[in-house]
SEMAR-628417 format. One record per residue (C-alpha): x, y, z; residue in one letter; residue number from 0. Coordinates in nm, 3 decimals, always signed. Last residue first. Layout:
REM SEMAR-628417
c1; c2; c3; r; k
X; Y; Z; a; NUM
...
//
This chain:
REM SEMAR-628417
c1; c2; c3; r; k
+4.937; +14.139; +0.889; x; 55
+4.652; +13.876; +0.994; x; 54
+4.669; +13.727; +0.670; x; 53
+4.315; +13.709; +0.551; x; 52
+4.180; +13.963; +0.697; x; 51
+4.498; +14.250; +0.676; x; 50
+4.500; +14.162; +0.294; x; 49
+4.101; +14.233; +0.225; x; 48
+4.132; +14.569; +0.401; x; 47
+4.425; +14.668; +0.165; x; 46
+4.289; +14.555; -0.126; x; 45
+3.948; +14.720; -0.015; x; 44
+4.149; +15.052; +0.061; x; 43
+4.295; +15.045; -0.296; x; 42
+3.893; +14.959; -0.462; x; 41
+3.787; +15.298; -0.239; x; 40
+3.628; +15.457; +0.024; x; 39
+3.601; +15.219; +0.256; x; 38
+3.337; +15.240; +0.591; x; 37
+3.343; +14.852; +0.690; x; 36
+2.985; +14.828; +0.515; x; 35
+3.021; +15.098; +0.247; x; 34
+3.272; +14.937; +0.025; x; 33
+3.067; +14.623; -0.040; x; 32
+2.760; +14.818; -0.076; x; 31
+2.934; +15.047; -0.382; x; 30
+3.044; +14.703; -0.498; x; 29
+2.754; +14.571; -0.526; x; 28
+2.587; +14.857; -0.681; x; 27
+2.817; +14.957; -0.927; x; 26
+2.780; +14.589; -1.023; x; 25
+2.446; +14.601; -1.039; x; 24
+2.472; +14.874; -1.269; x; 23
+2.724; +14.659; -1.488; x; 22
+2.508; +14.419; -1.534; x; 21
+2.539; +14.066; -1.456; x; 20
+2.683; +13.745; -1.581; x; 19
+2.943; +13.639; -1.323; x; 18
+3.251; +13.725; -1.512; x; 17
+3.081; +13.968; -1.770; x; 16
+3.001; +14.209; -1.502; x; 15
+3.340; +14.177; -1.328; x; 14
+3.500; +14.263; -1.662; x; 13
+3.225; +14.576; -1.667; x; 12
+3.325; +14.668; -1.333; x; 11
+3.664; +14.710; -1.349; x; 10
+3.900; +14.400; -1.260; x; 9
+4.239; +14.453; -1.067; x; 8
+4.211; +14.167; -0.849; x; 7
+4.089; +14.414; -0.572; x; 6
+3.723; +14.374; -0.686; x; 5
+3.709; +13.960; -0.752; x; 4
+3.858; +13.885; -0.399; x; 3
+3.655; +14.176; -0.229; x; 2
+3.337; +13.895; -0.395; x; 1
+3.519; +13.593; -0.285; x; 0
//
């Protein structure tokens, strides 16, 4: 859910007002999000988030 939300296209302050947060914490969760499986970007999360849930 949460890659889901980040490669959809949304920049941190739409993703802020989606689930009712700040945009610091935003920063923050995504900045942890891309850190965990070494990604250095929203494009390489897209593509990360594509290969797990289709295999391809």
């Amino acid at each position: 859910m949460r890659t889901a939300i980040i490669v959809g296209g949304r920049d941190n302050q739409e993703i802020a007002a989606q689930l009712h947060l700040s945009e610091k914490t935003v920063k923050a969760h995504v900045g942890n999000i891309l850190l965990k499986p070494g990604l250095k970007d929203r494009m390489q999360a897209a593509i990360y988030a594509l290969k797990a849930t289709t295999g391809w």
